[in-house]
N, C-alpha and C positions, 0 to 999 in steps of 0.2 A: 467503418472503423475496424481497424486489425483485431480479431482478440488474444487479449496479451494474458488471458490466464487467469487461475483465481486467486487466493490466498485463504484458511482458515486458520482465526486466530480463538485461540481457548485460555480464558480466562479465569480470574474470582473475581465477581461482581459484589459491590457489599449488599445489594438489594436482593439479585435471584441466583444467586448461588455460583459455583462454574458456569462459565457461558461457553458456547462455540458459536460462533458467525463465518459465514462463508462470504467475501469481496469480493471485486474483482483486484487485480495487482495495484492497477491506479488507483486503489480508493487506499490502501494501506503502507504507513510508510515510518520507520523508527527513526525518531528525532528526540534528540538533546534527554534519554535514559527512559522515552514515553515511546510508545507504539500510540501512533494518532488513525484512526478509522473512520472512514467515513460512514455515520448512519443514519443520514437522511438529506434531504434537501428542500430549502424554504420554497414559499411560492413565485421568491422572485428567483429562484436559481441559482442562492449558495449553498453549498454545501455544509450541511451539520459534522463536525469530528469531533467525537470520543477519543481524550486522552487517557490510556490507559498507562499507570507507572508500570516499568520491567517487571518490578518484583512482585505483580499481579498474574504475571504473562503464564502459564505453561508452557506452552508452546505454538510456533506459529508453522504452518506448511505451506508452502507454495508451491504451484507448478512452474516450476522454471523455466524452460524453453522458450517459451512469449516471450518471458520479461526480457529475456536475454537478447535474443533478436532486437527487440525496443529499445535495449539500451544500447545495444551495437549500434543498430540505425541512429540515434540518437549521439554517440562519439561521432560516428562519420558526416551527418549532418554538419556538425560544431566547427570538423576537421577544415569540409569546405568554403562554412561561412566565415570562417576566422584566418583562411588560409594555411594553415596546418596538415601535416603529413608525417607520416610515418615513415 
């Protein structure tokens, strides 16, 4: 598997204070005003996500260049299986 880079997201938790975690890309992703994270995984192999609302966020950093590639790869892919061109 490619790696596509990390993300740190820094927070306010109401339990430990500001938080930072470090992901990788695929575990992190903002939906519907929530940055959802992935932090853990069951024993049968779902993954646990923390919804965190925006207005908790600081800030988030990611390395870009992985992702970007990924999601390139990832248009072009779509391009061929759907018949689509540029």
């Amino acid at each position: 598997m490619p790696d596509i880079g990390t993300a740190t997201i820094v927070y306010d938790d109401p339990d430990e204070g500001t938080t930072e975690r470090e992901v990788e890309n695929d575990d992190i992703v903002y939906f519907d005003d929530h940055w959802l994270v992935k932090v853990d995984e069951t024993d049968e192999g779902d993954d646990v996500v923390r919804r965190i609302p925006r207005e908790r966020v600081h800030h988030v950093e990611r390395s870009i260049d992985e992702l970007e590639k990924k999601v390139q790869g990832a248009i072009e892919q779509a391009k061929e299986q759907f018949g689509w061109w540029s």
